[in-house]
C-alpha positions in Angstrom: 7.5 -2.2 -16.9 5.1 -5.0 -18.1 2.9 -7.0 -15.7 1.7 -10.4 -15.4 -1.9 -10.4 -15.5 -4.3 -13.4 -14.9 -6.6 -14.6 -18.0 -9.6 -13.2 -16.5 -7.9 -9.8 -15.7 -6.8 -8.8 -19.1 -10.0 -9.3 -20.1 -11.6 -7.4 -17.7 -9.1 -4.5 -19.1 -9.6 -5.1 -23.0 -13.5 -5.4 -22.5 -15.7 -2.4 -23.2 -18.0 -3.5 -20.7 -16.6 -5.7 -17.8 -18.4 -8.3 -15.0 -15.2 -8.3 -13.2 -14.6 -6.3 -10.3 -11.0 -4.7 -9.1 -11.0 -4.6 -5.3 -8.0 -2.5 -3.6 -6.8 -4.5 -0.6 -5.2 -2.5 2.3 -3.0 -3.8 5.3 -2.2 -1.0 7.4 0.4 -2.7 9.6 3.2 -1.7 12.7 5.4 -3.8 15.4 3.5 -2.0 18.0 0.0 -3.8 16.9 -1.3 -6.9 18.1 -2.6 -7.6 14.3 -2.5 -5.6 11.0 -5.6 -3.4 10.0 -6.8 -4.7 6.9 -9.7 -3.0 4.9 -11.0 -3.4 1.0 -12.8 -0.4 -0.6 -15.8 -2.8 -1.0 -19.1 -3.0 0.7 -18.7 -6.5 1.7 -15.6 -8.4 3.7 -13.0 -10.2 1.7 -10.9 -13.1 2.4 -7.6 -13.3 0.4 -5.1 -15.9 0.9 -6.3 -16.8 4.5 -6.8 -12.6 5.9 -10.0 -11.0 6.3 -10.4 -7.4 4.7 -13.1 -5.4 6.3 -15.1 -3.9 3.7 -14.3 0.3 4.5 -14.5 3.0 2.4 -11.3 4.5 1.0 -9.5 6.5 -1.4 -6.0 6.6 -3.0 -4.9 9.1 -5.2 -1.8 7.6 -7.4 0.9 10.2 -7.8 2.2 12.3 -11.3 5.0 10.1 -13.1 7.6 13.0 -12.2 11.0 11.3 -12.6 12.9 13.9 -10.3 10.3 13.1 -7.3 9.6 10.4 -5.0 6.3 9.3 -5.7 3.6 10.2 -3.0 0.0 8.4 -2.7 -2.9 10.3 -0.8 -5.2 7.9 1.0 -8.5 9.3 2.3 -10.4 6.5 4.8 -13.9 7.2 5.9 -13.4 7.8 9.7 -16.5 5.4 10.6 -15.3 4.2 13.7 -12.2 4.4 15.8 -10.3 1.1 14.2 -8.1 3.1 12.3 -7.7 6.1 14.0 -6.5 4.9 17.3 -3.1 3.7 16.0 -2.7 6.7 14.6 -2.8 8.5 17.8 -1.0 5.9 20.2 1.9 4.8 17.8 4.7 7.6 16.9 6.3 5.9 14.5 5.2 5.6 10.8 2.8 2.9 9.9 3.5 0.8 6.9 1.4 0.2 4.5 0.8 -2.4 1.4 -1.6 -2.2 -1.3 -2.9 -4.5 -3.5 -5.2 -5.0 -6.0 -7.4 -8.2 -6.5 -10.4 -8.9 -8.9 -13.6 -9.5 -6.5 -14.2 -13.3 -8.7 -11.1 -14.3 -6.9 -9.4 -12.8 -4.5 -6.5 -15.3 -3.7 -4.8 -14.1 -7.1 -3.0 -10.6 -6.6 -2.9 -8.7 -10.1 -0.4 -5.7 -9.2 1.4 -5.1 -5.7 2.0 -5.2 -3.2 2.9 -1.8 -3.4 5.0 -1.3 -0.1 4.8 2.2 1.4 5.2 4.3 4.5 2.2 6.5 6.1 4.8 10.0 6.8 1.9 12.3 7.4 -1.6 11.9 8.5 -4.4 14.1 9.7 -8.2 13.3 10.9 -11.5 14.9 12.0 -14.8 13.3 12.7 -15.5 12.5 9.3 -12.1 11.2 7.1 -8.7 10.5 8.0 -6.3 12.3 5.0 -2.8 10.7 5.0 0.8 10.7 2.8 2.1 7.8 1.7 5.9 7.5 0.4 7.6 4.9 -1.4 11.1 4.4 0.2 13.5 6.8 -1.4 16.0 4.9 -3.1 16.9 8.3 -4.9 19.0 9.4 -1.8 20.5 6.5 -1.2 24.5 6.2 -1.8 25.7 4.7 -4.2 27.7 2.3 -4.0 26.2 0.9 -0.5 29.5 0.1 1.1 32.8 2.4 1.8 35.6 0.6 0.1 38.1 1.5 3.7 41.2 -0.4 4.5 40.0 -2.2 7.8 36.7 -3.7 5.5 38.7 -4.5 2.3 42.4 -5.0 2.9 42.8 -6.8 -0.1 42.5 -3.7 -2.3 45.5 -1.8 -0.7 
């Protein structure tokens, strides 16, 4: 699948040695909170398009290109204070979760994503919080979408 990169971008990729900067912007978001959690793996803040990324230590691992699998994503967030894993423990329900990634010279310009996913698993201690993420699993999904029944179509019968 090809991607549209900016000018700057591509050469950041083609050079051998490279001034640019990729920066992986995360929004770790849920109906149940009063604003998304939004970090970069960056030691400085980040504004993109209007939202402040806190500058916190992460991790993804991508997944293997296995065509018979959903893809999974491990994140690994430095557990240096309590912003992240609060919602965590208070909200059941799976968080979602968008990556993207930037170039640090200008960060209003998203290169690739957002990649939309959904945190299914997560565990913490006092030093990281490890989680799954999952694409949705499209898969599983029936195909087609609808049930082609009398009372829905009664032009077919």
């Amino acid at each position: 699948m090809s991607r549209v990169l900016s000018q700057a971008a591509r050469q950041a990729v083609n050079a051998q040695e490279a001034e640019q900067v990729f920066l992986l912007l995360l929004t770790i978001d849920h109906a149940d909170l009063v604003e998304p959690i939004r970090v970069v793996n960056n030691t400085e803040d980040v504004t993109s398009r209007g939202d402040l990324f806190v500058g916190y230590p992460f991790e993804i691992a991508l997944p293997d290109e296995d065509p018979d699998s959903v893809a999974r994503v491990t994140l690994r967030i430095d557990n240096i204070d309590r912003q992240i894993v609060q919602p965590l423990r208070a909200i059941p329900a799976p968080l979602s979760v968008a990556l993207e990634v930037v170039l640090a010279s200008s960060p209003d310009t998203v290169e690739a994503g957002p990649f939309n996913m959904t945190l299914v698993a997560a565990e913490y201690d006092a030093l990281a919080i490890a989680g799954e993420l999952a694409f949705e699993d499209v898969l599983n999904e029936p195909f087609p979408g609808h049930s082609y029944v009398p009372s829905e179509y009664p032009g077919l019968f």
